[in-house]
C-alpha positions as CSV (number, residue, x, y, z in Angstrom):
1,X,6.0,-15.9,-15.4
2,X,3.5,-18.6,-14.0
3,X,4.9,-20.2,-10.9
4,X,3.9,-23.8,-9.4
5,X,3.3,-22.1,-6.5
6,X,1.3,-19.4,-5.4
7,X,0.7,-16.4,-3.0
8,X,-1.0,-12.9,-2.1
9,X,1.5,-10.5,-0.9
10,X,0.0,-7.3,0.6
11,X,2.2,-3.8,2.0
12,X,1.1,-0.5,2.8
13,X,3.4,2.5,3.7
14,X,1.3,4.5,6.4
15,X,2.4,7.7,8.5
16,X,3.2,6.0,11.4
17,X,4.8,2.8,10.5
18,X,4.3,0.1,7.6
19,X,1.7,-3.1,7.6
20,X,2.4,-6.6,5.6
21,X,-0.2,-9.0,5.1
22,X,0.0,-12.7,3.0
23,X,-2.2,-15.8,2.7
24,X,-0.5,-18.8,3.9
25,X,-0.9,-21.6,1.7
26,X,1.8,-23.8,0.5
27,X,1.1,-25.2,-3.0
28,X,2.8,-27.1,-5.7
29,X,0.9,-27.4,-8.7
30,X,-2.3,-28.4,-7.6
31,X,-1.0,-30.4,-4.2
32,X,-1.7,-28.6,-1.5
33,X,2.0,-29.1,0.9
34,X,0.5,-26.7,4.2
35,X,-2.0,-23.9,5.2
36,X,0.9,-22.9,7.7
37,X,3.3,-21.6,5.2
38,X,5.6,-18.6,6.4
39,X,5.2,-15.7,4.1
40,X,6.9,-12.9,6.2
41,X,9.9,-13.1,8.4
42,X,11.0,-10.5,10.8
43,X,15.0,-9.5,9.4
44,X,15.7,-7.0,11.7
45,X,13.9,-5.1,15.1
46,X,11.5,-2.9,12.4
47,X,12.3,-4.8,8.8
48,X,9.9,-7.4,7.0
49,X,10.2,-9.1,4.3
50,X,7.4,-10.8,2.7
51,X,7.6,-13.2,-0.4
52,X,5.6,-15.1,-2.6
53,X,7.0,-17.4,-5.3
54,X,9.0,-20.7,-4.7
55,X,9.4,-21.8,-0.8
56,X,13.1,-23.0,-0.8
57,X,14.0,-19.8,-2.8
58,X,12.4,-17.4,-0.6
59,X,14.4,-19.2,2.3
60,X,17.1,-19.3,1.2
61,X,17.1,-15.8,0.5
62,X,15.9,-14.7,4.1
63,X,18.7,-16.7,5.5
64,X,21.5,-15.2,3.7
65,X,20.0,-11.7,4.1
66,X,20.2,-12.4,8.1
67,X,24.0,-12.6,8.1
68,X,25.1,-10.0,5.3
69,X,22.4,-7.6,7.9
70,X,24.6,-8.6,10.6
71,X,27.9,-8.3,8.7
72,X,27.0,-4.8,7.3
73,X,25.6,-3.8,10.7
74,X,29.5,-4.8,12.4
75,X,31.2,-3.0,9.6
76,X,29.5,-0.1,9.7
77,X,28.4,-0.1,13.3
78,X,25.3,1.3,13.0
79,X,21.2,-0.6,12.0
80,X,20.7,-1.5,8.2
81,X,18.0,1.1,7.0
82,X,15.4,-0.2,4.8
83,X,16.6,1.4,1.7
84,X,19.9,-0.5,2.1
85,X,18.2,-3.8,2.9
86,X,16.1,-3.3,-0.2
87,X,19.4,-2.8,-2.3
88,X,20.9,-5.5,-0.5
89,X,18.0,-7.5,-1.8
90,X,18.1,-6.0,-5.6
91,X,21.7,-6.3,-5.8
92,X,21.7,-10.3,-5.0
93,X,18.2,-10.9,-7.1
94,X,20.6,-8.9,-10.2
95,X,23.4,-11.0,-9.5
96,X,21.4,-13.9,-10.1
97,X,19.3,-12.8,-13.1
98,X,20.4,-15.3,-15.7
99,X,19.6,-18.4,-12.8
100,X,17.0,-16.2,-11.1
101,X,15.2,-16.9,-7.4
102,X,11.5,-17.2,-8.5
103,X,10.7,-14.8,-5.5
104,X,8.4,-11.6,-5.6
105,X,9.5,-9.5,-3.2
106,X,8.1,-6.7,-0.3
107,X,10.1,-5.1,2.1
108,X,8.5,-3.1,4.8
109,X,10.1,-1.4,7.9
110,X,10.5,1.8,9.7
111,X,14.2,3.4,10.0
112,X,15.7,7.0,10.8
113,X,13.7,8.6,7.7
114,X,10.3,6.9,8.5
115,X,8.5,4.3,7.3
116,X,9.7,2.8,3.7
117,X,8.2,0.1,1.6
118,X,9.8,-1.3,-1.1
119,X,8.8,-4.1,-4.1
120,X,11.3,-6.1,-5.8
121,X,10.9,-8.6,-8.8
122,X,13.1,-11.9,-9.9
123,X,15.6,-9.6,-12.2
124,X,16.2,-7.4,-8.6
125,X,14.3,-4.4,-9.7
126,X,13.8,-2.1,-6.8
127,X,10.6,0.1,-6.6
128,X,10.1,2.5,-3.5
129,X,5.8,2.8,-3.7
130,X,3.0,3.5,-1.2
131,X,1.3,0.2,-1.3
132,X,1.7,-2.8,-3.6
133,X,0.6,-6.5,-3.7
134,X,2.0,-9.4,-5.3
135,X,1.9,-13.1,-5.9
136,X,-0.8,-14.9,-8.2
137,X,-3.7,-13.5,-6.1
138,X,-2.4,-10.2,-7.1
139,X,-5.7,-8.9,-9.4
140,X,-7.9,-8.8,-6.7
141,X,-5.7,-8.0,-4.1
142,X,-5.3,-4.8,-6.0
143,X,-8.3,-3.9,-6.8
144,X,-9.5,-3.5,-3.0
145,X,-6.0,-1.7,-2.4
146,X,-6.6,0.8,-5.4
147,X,-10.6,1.0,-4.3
148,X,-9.4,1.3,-0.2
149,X,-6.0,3.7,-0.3
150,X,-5.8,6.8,0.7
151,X,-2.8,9.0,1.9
152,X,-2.3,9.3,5.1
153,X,-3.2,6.2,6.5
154,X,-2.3,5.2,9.9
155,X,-1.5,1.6,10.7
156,X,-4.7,0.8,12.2
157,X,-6.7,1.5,9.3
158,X,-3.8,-0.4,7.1
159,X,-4.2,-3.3,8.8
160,X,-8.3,-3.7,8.0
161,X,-7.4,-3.0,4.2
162,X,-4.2,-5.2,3.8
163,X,-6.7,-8.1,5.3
164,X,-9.3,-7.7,2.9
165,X,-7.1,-7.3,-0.1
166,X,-5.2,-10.6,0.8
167,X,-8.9,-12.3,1.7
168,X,-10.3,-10.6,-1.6
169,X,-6.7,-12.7,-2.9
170,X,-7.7,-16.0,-1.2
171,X,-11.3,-15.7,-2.5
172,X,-10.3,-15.8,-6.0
173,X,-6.6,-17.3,-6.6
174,X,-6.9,-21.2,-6.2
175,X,-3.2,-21.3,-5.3
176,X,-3.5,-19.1,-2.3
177,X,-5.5,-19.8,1.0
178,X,-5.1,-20.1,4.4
179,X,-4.9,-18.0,7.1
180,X,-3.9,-14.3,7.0
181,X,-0.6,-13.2,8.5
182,X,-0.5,-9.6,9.1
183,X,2.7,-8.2,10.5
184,X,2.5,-4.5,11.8
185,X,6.8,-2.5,11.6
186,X,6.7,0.8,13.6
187,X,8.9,2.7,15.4
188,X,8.7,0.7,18.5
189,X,9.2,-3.0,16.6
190,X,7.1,-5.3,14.6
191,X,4.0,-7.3,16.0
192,X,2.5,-9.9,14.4
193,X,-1.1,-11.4,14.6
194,X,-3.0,-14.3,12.5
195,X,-6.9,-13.6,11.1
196,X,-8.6,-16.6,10.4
């Protein structure tokens, strides 16, 4: 489905943690609304979720995810993994089919059984993978991701590779741009930088 607005959505699992990297353009149609958009939002200490598809739906979604984490967290008195974030995510995204979020989905984090990355699509399909890439800048972006991958990465070489997909993204997808936000999840918490 075409969207009015547009993105490049980058994750890579890696050995020692998980890195998630997205353009940040804000477009509607052809009108350009920001280059500061907010792509990625930190949900828990070592959970991202990174979006591309409609603004207010993305949003919306990130803030109702925040408290059902901290209502599951008090019942079950322990941190949300990223498999059951991911569900969480599926499970509202299914709920919703028939008057769908247009979101694209990527969650990325580092819990008790490592690193996890998951991608999730309007309908709330849920798809544990390596890497992936999403968003209308998606071609490209995959193309230096399929070129570039390789098991057994470590975050630091992620990082170089997630940039360059979502630049490769940027370069060719009118409807993404800006800078490149690249948030790093590993065991110790997520940190977050901006390439220009």
């Amino acid at each position: 489905m075409s969207l009015p607005t547009g993105a490049t959505v980058v994750g890579i699992k890696c050995t020692d943690g998980t890195v998630v990297a997205t353009d940040s353009l804000v477009s509607w149609g052809t009108l350009v609304l920001t280059n500061k958009g907010v792509k990625a939002f930190k949900l828990t200490d070592t959970i991202v979720l990174a979006s591309a598809g409609l603004t207010s739906d993305y949003q919306m979604l990130v803030n109702r995810l925040r408290a059902q984490i901290r209502l599951y967290e008090l019942d079950n008195k322990k941190p949300i993994t990223v498999k059951a974030l991911s569900k969480m995510v599926a499970n509202t995204l299914y709920a919703r089919r028939f008057m769908p979020l247009y979101v694209q989905t990527v969650i990325v984090g580092v819990d008790k059984d490592g690193p996890a990355l998951y991608t999730l699509d309007m309908g709330g399909s849920l798809i544990p993978d390596e890497f992936t890439a999403t968003g209308t800048g998606v071609r490209t972006a995959y193309g230096v991701l399929e070129k570039d991958y390789r098991p057994n990465l470590t975050v630091k070489d992620a990082e170089g590779i997630a940039v360059n997909a979502v630049r490769a993204g940027i370069e060719r997808d009118v409807q993404s741009g800006g800078a490149i936000r690249v948030l790093v999840v590993t065991k110790d918490g997520v940190t977050e930088k901006v390439v220009e």
